[in-house]
C-alpha positions as CSV (number, residue, x, y, z in Angstrom):
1,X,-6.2,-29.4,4.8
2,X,-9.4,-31.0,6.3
3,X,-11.6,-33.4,4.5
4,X,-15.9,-33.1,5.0
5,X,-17.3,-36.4,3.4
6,X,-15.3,-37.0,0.1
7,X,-14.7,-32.7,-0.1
8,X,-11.1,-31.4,1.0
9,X,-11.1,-28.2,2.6
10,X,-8.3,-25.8,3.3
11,X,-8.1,-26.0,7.2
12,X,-8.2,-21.3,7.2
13,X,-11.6,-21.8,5.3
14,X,-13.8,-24.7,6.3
15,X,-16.5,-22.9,6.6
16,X,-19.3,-20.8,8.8
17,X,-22.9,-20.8,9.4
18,X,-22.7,-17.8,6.6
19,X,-20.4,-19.1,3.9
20,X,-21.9,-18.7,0.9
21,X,-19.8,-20.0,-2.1
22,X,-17.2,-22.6,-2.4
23,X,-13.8,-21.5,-4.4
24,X,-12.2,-24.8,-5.7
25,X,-8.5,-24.8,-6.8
26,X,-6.8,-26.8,-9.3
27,X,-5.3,-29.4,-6.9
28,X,-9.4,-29.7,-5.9
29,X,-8.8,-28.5,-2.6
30,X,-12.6,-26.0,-1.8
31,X,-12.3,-23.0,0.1
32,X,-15.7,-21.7,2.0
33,X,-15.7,-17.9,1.5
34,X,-17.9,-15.3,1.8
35,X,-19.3,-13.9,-1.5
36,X,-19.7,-10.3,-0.4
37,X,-15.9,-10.4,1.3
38,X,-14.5,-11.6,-2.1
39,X,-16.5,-8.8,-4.1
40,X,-15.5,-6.0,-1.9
41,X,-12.1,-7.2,-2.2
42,X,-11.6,-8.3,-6.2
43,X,-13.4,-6.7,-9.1
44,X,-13.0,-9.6,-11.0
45,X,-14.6,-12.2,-8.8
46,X,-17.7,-9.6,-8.3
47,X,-18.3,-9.3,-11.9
48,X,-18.0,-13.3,-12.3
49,X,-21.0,-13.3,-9.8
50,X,-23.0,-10.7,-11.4
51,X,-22.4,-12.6,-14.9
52,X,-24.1,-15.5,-13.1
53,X,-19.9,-17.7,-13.7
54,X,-21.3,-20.2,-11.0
55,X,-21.4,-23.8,-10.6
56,X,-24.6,-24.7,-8.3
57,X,-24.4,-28.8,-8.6
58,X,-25.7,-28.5,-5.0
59,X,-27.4,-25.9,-2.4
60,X,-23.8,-24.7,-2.5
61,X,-22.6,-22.7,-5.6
62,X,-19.0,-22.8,-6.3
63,X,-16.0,-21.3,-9.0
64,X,-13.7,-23.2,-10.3
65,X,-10.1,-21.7,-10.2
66,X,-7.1,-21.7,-12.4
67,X,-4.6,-21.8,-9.6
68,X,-3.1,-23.9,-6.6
69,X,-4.6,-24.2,-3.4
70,X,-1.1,-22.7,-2.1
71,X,-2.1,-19.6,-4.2
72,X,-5.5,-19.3,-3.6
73,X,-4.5,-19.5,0.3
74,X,-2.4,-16.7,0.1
75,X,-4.6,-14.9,-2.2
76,X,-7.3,-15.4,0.4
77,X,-6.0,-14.0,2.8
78,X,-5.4,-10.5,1.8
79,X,-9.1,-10.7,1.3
80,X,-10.1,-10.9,4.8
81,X,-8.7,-8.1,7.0
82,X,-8.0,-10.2,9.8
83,X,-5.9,-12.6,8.3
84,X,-3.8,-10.6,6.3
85,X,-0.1,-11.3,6.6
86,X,3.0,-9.0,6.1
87,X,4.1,-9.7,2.9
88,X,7.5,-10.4,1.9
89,X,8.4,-10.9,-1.5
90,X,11.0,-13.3,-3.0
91,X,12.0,-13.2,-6.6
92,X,11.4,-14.9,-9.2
93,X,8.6,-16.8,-7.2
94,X,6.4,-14.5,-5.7
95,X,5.2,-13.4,-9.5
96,X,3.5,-17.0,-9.4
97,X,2.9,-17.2,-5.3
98,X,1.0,-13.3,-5.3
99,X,1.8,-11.0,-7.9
100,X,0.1,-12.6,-11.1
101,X,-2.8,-14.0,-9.3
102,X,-3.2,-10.7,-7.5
103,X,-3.4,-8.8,-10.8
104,X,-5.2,-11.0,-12.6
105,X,-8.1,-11.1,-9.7
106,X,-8.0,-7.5,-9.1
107,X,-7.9,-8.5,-5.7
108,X,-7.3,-4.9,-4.1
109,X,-5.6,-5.2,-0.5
110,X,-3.2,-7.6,-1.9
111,X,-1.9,-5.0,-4.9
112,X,-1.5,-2.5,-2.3
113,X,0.4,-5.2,0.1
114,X,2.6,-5.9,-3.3
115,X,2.9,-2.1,-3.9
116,X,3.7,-1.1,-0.1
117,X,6.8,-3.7,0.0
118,X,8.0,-2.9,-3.3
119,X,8.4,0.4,-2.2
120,X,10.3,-0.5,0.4
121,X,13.0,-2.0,-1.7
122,X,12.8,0.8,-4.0
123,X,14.0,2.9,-0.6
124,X,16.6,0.2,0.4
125,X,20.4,0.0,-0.8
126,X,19.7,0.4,-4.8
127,X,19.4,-3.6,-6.7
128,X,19.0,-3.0,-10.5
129,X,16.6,-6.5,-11.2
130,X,14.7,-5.2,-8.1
131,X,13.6,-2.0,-9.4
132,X,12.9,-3.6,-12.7
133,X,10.9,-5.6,-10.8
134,X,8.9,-2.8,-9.6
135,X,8.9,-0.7,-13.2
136,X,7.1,-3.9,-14.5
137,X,4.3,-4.6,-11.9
138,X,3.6,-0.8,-11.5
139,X,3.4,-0.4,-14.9
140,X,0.9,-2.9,-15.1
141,X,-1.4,-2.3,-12.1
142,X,-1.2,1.5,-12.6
143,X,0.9,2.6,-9.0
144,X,2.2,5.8,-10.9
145,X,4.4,6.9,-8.0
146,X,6.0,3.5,-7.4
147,X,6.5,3.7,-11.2
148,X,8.2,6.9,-11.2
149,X,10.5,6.3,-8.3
150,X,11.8,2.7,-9.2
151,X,12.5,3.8,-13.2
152,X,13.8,7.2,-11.7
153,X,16.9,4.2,-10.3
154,X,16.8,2.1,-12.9
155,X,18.3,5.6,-14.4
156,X,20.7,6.2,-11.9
157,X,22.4,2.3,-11.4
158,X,22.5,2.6,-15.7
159,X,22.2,-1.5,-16.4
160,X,23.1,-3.0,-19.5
161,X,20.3,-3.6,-22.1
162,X,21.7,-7.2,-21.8
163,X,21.2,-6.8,-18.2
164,X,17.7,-5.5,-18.7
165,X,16.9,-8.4,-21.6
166,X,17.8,-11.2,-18.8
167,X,15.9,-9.7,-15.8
168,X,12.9,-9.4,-18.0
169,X,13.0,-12.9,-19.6
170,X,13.3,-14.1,-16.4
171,X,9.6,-12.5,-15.1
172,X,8.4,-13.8,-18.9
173,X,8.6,-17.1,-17.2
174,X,6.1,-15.6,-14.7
175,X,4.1,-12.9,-16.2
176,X,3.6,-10.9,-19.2
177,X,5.8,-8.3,-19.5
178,X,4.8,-5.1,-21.5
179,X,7.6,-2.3,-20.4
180,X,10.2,-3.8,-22.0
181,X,10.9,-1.2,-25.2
182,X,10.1,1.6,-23.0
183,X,12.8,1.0,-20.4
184,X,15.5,0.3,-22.9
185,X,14.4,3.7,-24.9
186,X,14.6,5.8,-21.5
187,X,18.0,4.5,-20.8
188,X,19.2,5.1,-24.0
189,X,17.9,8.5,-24.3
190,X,19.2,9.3,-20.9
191,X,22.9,8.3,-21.7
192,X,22.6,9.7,-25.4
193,X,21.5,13.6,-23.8
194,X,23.8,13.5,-21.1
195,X,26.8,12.7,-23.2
196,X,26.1,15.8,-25.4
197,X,25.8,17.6,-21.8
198,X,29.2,16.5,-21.0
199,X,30.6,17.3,-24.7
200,X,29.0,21.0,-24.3
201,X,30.6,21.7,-20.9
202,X,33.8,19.8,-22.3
203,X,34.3,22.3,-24.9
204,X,33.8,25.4,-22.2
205,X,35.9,24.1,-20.1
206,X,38.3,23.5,-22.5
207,X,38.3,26.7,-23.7
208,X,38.9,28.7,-20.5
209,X,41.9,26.5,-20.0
210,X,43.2,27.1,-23.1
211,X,43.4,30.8,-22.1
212,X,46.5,30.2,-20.6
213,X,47.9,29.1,-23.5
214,X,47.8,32.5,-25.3
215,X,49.3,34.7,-22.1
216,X,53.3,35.8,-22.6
217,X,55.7,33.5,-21.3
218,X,56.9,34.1,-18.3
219,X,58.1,32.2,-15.2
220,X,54.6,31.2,-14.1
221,X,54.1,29.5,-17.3
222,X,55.1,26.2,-16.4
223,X,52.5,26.5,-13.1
224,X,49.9,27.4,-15.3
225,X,50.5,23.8,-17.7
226,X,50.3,22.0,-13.8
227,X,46.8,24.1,-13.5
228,X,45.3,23.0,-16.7
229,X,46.9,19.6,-16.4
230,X,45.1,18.8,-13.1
231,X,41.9,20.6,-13.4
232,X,41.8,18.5,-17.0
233,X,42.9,15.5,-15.1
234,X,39.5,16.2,-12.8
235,X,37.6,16.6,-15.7
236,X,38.6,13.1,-17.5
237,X,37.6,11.6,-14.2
238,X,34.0,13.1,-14.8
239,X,33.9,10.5,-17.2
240,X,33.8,7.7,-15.4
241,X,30.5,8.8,-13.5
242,X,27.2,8.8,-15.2
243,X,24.4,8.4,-12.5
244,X,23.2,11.0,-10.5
245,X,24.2,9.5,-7.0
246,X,27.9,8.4,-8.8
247,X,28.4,12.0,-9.7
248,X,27.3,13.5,-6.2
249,X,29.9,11.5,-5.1
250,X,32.7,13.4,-7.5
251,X,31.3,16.3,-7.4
252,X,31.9,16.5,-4.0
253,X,35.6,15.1,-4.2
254,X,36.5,17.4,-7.5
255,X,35.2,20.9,-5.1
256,X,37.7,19.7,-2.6
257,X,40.5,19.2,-4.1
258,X,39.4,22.4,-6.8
259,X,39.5,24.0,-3.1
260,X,42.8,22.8,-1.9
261,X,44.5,24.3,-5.1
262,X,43.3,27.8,-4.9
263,X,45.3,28.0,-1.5
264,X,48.0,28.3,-4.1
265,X,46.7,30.3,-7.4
266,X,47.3,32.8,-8.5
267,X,44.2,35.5,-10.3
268,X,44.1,33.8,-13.1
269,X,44.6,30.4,-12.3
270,X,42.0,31.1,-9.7
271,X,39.1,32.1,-12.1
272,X,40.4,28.8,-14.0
273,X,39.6,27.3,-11.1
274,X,35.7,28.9,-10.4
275,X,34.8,28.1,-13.9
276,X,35.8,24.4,-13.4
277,X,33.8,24.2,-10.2
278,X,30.8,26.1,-12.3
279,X,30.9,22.9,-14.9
280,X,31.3,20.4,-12.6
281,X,28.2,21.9,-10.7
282,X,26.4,22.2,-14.0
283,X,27.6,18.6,-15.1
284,X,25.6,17.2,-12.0
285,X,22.5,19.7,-12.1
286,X,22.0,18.6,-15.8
287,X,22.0,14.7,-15.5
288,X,19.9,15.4,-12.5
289,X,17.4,17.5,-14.8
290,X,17.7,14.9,-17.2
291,X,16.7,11.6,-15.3
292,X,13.4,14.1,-14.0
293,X,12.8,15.1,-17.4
294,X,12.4,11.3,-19.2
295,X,9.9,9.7,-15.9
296,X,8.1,12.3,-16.3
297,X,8.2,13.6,-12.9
C-alpha cells in the first residue's frame, strides 16, 4: 500500500495517466482502475456505471465497496489480463477470498478461473466435501458441465446426509447455499433404485441356484451345495459395494474367481456359473445407468 496526500493506494493500482474511477474498499484502501476494464470484465460493475452508482466528490468519481482491500486485490486482478494469477483454491476460505465476491460481481475471467480449478479437483483422486464444493458454486453460477460431473461423484463416493448437512453448514458460513434438498433427494433416490436393482437380480439369481435343489440325488450333489454356496457367497459380497467405481472393482474380482471355478464344473454348474456373471454384469451396468439417469446427463 502506497499513500498520495491523505489517500492510500493499493501499490498494483496507483494509478495511470488514463485511470478513470477510484474503487474504495472497506478498510479505505482506493484502487485506480480503468472503467471500461472493469465493465468488460463484470456485469455488475457496468450496470452500476450506466445507473450513474458514482461518488464524484472530486474530478475523480469513485465506488464504494463492501469488501476488503485483500479481496478487492485479488478480485482485481482477474480483471486485467496481464495480471491474472493461477488460482488455487483453499477451503473454507477462498468462498470469502474469490468465490463470493466473484459471483456477486459477475466478474467473468475470475468464474471461469474458479470453474477451470474446480474442475481440476473434480478429475483428481475423488474428496466428497470437494465435489460438494463444486455442486454448490456451479449450481449457482450456471457451469452445467462442472455441475454434472462433480454431482455425477458425489453419487459414486455415496456420503452421509450428516456428512452432506456439515459440509454445507460449513460454506453457510461463507455463502448462500441453495442445492442443499436437491443433493440429498439425488442421493436418496440413487440408493433407494439401485437397492430394488439388486433385490430384482437377487431373486434371479436365486432362482437359478435353487435349480439344483430340485435335480435327483446323486454323488455330485454335495458339489453342487459347494456351487451355490460360493457363487451365493459372491453375491452377498455385492452388498457391500454401491458406487459405480466400488463395484467395477468387484466386478472384476467376482469374473475371476466365477472363471477359476468353471475349470472345474460341470454342464450344469457351468450355466450356474454364466448366469451369475450375467447379474453381476447387469448389477454394475444398472447402478451405472442409474447415477446417468438422476444428473441428467
Amino acid at each position: 500500500m502506497t499513500t498520495n496526500g491523505s489517500v492510500n493506494f493499493s501499490l498494483n493500482f496507483t494509478g495511470d495517466p488514463i485511470t478513470d474511477l477510484f474503487l474504495v474498499s472497506t478498510d479505505a484502501v482506493h484502487f485506480a482502475v480503468h472503467r471500461k476494464i472493469l465493465e468488460a470484465s463484470s456485469s455488475i460493475l457496468k450496470h452500476a456505471f450506466e445507473d450513474g452508482q458514482l461518488y464524484e466528490d472530486d474530478q475523480t468519481p469513485r465506488i464504494y465497496l463492501a469488501e476488503s482491500k485483500d479481496v478487492v486485490e485479488t478480485l482485481l486482478t482477474y480483471c486485467y489480463p496481464f495480471l491474472m494469477p493461477r488460482l488455487e483454491l483453499s477451503f473454507p476460505e477462498s468462498w470469502d477470498n474469490i468465490i463470493r465476491p466473484a459471483h456477486k460481481y459477475q466478474v467473468g475471467p475470475a468464474l471461469e478461473a474458479i470453474n477451470a480449478a474446480l474442475r481440476l479437483k473434480t478429475e483428481s483422486p475423488s474428496i466428497a466435501e470437494h465435489d460438494l464444493q463444486a455442486v454448490v458454486f456451479a449450481s449457482q453460477c450456471g457451469f452445467h458441465d462442472l455441475e454434472v460431473s462433480a454431482t455425477r461423484r458425489l453419487l459414486d463416493e455415496e456420503p452421509s446426509t450428516e456428512e452432506i448437512l456439515c459440509w454445507i453448514k460449513r460454506i453457510e458460513a461463507h455463502s448462500p447455499v441453495e442445492v442443499q434438498p436437491k443433493v440429498i433427494l439425488l442421493l436418496h433416490q440413487h440408493q433407494e433404485r439401485a437397492q430394488l436393482l439388486r433385490t430384482r437380480l437377487g431373486q434371479r439369481l436365486a432362482s437359478s441356484l435353487t435349480n439344483f435343489n430340485h435335480a435327483p440325488p446323486d454323488a455330485s450333489h454335495l458339489c453342487d451345495c459347494t456351487f451355490v454356496g460360493s457363487i451365493w457367497k459372491l453375491w452377498e459380497q455385492s452388498r457391500n459395494f454401491n458406487s459405480v467405481s466400488q463395484l467395477e472393482g468387484f466386478v472384476k474380482r467376482a469374473n475371476a474367481e466365477l472363471e477359476s471355478l468353471e475349470g472345474i464344473a460341470n454342464g450344469r454348474q457351468k450355466e450356474s456359473l454364466k448366469e451369475a456373471g450375467k447379474v453381476f454384469k447387469e448389477l454394475l451396468e444398472g447402478v451405472r445407468e442409474l447415477s446417468e439417469a438422476l444428473v441428467g446427463a
